[in-house]
BALOBA-1460 file (C-alpha; in Angstrom, 3 decimals):
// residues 200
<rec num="1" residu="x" x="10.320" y="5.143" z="15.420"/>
<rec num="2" residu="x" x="8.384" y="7.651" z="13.231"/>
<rec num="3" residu="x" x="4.576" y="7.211" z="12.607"/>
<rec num="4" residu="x" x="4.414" y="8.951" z="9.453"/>
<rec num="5" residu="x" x="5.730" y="7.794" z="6.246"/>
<rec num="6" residu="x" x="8.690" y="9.458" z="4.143"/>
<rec num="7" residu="x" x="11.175" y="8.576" z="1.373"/>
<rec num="8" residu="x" x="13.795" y="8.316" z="4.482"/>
<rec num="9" residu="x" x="14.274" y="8.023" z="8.187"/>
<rec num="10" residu="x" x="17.208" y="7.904" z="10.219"/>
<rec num="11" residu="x" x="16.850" y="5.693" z="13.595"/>
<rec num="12" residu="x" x="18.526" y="7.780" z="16.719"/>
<rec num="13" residu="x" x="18.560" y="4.661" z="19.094"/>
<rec num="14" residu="x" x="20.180" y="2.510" z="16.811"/>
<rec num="15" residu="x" x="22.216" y="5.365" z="15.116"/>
<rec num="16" residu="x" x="20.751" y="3.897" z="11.420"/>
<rec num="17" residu="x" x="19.824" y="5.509" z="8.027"/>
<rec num="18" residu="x" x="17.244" y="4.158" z="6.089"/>
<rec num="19" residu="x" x="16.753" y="5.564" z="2.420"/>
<rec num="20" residu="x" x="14.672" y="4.287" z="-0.584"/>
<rec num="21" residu="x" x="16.748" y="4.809" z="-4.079"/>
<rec num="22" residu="x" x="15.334" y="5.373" z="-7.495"/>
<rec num="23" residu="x" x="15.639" y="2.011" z="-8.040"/>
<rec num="24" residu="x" x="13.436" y="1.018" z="-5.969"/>
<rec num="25" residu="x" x="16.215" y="-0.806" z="-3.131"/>
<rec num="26" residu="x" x="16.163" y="-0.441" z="0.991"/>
<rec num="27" residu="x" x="19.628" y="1.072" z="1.603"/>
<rec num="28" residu="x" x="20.552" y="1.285" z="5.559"/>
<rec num="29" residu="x" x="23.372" y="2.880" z="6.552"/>
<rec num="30" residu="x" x="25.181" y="2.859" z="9.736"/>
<rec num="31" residu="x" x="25.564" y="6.447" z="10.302"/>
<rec num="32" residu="x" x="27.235" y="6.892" z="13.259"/>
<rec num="33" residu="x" x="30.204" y="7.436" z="15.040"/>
<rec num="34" residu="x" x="31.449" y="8.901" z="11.553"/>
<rec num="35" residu="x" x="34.604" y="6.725" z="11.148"/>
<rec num="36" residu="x" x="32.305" y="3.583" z="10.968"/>
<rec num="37" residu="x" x="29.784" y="5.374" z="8.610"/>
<rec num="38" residu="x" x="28.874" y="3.160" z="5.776"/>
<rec num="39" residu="x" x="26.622" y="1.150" z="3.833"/>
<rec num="40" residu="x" x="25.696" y="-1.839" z="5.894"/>
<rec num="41" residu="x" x="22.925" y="-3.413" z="3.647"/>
<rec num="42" residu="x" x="20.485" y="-3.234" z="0.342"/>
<rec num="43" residu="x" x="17.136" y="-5.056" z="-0.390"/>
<rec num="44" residu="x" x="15.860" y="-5.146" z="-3.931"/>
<rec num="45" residu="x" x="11.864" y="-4.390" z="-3.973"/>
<rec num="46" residu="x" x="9.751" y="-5.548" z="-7.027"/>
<rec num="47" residu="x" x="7.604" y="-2.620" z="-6.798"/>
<rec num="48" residu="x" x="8.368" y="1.167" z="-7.119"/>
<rec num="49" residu="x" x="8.885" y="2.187" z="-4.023"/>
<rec num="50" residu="x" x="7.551" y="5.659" z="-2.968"/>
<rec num="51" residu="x" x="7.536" y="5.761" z="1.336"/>
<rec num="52" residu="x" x="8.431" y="3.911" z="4.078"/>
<rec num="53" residu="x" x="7.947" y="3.913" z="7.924"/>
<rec num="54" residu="x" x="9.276" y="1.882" z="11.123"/>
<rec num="55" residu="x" x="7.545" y="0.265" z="13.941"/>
<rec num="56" residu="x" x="8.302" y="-1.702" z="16.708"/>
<rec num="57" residu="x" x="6.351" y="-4.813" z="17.534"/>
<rec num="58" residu="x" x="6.956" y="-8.137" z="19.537"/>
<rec num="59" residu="x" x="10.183" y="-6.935" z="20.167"/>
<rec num="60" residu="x" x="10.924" y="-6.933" z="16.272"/>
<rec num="61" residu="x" x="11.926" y="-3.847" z="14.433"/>
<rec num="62" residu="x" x="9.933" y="-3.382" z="11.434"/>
<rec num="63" residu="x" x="10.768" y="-1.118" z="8.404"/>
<rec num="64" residu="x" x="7.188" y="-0.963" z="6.072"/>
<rec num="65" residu="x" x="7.625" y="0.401" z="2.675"/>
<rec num="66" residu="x" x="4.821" y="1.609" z="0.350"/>
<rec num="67" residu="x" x="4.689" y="1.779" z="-3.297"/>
<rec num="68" residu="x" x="2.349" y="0.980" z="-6.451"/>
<rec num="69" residu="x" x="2.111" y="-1.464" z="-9.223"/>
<rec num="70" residu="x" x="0.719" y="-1.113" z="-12.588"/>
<rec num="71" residu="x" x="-2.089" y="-3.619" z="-13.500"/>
<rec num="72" residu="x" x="-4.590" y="-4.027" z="-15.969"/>
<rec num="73" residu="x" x="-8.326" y="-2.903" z="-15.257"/>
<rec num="74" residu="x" x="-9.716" y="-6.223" z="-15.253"/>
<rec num="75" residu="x" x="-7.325" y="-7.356" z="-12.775"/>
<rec num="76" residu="x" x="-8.345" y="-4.851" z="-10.031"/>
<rec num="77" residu="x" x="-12.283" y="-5.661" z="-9.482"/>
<rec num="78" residu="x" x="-13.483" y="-9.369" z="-10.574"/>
<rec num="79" residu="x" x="-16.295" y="-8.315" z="-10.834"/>
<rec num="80" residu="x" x="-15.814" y="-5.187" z="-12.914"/>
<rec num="81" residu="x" x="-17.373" y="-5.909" z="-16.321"/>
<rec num="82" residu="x" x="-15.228" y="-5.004" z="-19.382"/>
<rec num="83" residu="x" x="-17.233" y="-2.708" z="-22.122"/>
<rec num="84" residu="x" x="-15.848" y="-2.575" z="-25.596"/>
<rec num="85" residu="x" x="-15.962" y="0.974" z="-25.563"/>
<rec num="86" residu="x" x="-13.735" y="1.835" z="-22.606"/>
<rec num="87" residu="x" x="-9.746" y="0.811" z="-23.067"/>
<rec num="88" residu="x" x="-7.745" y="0.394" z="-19.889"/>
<rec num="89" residu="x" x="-6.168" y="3.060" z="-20.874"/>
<rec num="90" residu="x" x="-9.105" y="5.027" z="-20.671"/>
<rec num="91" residu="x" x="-8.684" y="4.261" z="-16.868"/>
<rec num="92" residu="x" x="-5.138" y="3.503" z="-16.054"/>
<rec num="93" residu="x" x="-5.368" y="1.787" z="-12.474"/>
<rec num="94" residu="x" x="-2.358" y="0.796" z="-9.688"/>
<rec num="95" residu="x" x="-2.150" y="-1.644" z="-7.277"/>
<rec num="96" residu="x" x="-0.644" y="-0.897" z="-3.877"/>
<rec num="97" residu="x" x="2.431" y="-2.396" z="-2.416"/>
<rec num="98" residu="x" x="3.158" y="-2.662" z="1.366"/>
<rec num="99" residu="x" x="6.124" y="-4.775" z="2.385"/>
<rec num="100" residu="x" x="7.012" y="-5.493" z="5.674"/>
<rec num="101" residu="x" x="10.737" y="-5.788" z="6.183"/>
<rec num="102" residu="x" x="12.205" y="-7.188" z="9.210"/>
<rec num="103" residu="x" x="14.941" y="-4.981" z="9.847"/>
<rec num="104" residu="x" x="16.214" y="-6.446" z="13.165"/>
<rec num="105" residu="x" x="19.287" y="-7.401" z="12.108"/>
<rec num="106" residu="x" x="20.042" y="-4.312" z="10.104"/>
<rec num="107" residu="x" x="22.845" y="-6.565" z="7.718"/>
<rec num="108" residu="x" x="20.353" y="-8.739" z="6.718"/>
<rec num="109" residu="x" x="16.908" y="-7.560" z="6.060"/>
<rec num="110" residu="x" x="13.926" y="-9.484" z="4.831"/>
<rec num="111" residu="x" x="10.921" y="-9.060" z="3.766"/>
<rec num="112" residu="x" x="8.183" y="-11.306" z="5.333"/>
<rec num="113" residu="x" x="4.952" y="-9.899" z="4.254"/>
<rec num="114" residu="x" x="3.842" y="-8.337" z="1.496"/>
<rec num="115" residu="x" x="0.402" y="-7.057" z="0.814"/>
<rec num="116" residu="x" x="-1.635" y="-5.470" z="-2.649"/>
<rec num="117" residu="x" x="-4.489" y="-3.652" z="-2.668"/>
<rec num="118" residu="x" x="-6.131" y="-2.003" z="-5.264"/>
<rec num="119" residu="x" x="-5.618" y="1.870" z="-6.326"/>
<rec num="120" residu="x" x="-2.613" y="3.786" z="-6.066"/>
<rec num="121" residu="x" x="-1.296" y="4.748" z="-2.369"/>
<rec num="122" residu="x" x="-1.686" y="7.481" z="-0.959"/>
<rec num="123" residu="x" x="-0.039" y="8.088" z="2.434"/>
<rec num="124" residu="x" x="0.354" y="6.063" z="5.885"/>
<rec num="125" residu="x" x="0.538" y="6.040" z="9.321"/>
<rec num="126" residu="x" x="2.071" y="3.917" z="12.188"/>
<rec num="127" residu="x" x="0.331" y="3.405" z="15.654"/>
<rec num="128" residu="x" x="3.344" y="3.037" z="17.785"/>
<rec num="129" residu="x" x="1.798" y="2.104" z="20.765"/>
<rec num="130" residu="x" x="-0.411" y="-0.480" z="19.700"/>
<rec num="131" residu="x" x="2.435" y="-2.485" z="16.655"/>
<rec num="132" residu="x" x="-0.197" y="-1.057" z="13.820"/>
<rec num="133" residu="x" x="-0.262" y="0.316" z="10.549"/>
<rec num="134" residu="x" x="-2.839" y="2.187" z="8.762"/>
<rec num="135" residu="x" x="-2.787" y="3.065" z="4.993"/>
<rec num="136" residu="x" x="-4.528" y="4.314" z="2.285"/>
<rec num="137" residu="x" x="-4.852" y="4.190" z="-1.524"/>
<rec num="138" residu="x" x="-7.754" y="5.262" z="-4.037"/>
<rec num="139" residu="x" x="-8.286" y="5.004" z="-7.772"/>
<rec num="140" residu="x" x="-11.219" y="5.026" z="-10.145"/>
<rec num="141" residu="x" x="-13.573" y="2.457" z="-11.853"/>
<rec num="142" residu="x" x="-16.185" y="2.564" z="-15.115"/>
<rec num="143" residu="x" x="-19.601" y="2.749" z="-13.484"/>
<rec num="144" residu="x" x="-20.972" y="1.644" z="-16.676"/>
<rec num="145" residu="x" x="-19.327" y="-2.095" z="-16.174"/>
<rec num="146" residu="x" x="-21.221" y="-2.168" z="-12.791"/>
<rec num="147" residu="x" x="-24.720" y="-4.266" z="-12.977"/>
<rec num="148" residu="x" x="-27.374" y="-1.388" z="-13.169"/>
<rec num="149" residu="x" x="-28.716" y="-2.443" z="-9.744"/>
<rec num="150" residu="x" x="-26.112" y="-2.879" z="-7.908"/>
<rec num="151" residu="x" x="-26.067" y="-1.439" z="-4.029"/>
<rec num="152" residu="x" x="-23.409" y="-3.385" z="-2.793"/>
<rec num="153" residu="x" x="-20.401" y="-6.083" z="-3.768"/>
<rec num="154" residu="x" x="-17.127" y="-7.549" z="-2.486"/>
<rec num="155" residu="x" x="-13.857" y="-6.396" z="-3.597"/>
<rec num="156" residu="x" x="-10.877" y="-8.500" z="-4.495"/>
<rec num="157" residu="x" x="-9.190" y="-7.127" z="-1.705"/>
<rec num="158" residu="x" x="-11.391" y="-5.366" z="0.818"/>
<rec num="159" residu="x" x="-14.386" y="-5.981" z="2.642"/>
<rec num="160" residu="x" x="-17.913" y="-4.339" z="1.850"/>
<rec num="161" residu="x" x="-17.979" y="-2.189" z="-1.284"/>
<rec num="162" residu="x" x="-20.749" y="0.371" z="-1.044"/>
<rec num="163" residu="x" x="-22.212" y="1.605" z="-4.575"/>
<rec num="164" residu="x" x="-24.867" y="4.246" z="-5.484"/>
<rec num="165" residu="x" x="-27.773" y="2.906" z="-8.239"/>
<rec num="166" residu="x" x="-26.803" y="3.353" z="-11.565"/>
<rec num="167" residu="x" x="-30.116" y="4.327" z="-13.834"/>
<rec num="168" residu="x" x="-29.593" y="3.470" z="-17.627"/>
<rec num="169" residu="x" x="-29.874" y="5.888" z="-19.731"/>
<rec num="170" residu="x" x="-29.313" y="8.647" z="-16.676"/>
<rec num="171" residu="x" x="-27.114" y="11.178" z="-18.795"/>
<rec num="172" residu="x" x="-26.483" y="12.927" z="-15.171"/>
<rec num="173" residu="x" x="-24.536" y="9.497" z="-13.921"/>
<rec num="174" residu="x" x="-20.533" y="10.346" z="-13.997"/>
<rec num="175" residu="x" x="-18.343" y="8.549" z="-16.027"/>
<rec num="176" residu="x" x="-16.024" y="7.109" z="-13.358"/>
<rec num="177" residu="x" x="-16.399" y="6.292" z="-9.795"/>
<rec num="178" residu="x" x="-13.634" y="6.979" z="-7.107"/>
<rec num="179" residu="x" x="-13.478" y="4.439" z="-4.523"/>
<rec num="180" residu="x" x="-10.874" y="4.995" z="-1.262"/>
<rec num="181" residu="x" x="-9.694" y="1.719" z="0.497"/>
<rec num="182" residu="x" x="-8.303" y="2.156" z="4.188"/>
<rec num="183" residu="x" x="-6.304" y="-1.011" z="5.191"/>
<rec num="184" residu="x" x="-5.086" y="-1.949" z="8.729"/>
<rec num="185" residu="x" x="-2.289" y="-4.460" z="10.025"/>
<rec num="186" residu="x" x="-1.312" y="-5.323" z="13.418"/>
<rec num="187" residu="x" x="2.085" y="-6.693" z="13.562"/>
<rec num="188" residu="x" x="1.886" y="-7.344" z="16.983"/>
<rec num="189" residu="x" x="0.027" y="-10.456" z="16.766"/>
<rec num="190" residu="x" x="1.375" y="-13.528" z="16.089"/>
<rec num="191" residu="x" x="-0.080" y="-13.948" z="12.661"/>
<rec num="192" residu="x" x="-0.623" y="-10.520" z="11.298"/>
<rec num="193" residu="x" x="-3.487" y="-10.203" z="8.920"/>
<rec num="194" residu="x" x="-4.891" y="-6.985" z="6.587"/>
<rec num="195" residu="x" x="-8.372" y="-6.031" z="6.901"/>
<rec num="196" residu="x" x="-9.313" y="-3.419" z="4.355"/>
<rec num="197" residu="x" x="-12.686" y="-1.126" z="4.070"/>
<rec num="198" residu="x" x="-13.322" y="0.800" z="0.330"/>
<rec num="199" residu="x" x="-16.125" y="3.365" z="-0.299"/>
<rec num="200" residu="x" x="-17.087" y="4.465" z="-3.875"/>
């Protein structure tokens, strides 16, 4: 199992091919001995589908696939304040997809988690040894919808949002903020659970 996400991956032990299509659906194939070679399953994702990884965990084959979302501005940040002179399209945002597809039973596979996250993704890594993922996904935000005085806030998705004072009327202050979430999931436990950090 690879720790480094791709558009494909091809399992050796279990002589599989997994490929993402451009419409967005998990194809494995069986690709060996050749005269069984074949399609052996598809799953249909609801998100566009950009990378995916494997991982073993609790004896459980995993296959995690990674993609984006579109979604309006005021859906990524609660507490982002909308000002009437800055359109979402002024600052078109993503939401990251990670699904995790239990891929056991290669002719049936299912997805049993899925988690979003704000920004768009950006790349991702398995931990083989220890059943985890790590992945990461940035975007941008209006500083001028932030409360002037702001030092710190809580995400809709993430834990401990840092931000810099913004003075009014400071010419010098930028007119969008990058933030970069890092989110972590341990699928060896028996309840796995996300925990995300983001930095602007």
């Amino acid at each position: 199992f690879r720790s480094q996400s791709d558009t494909s991956y091809v399992d050796q032990t279990r002589k599989l091919l997994y490929i993402l299509d451009k419409r967005n659906r998990l194809k494995i194939y069986k690709a060996s001995p050749l005269s069984e070679a074949g399609l052996l399953s598809q799953l249909d994702l609801d998100f566009k589908a950009q990378e995916i990884l494997t991982l073993e965990a609790s004896e459980k084959k995993y296959a995690i696939v990674f993609g984006n979302i579109l979604s309006p501005i005021d859906e990524i940040m609660p507490q982002l304040r909308r000002s009437t002179s800055v359109s979402t399209s002024d600052y078109p945002n993503q939401k990251t997809v990670l699904a995790v597809i239990d891929v056991t039973q290669a002719q049936s596979p299912s997805v049993i988690q899925q988690h979003i996250q704000d920004g768009s993704f950006v790349e991702a890594r398995a931990l083989p040894e220890t059943g985890q993922i790590i992945w990461s996904s940035s975007g941008v935000v209006n500083p001028s919808n932030f409360q002037p005085t702001a030092s710190s806030f809580t995400g809709s998705h993430c834990d401990n949002i840092l931000l810099y004072e913004n003075n009014e009327g400071d010419r010098s202050y930028p007119s969008f903020l990058n933030f970069y979430t890092i989110t972590q999931l341990d699928l060896s436990t028996t309840n796995p659970a996300a925990t995300s950090k983001s930095l602007i």
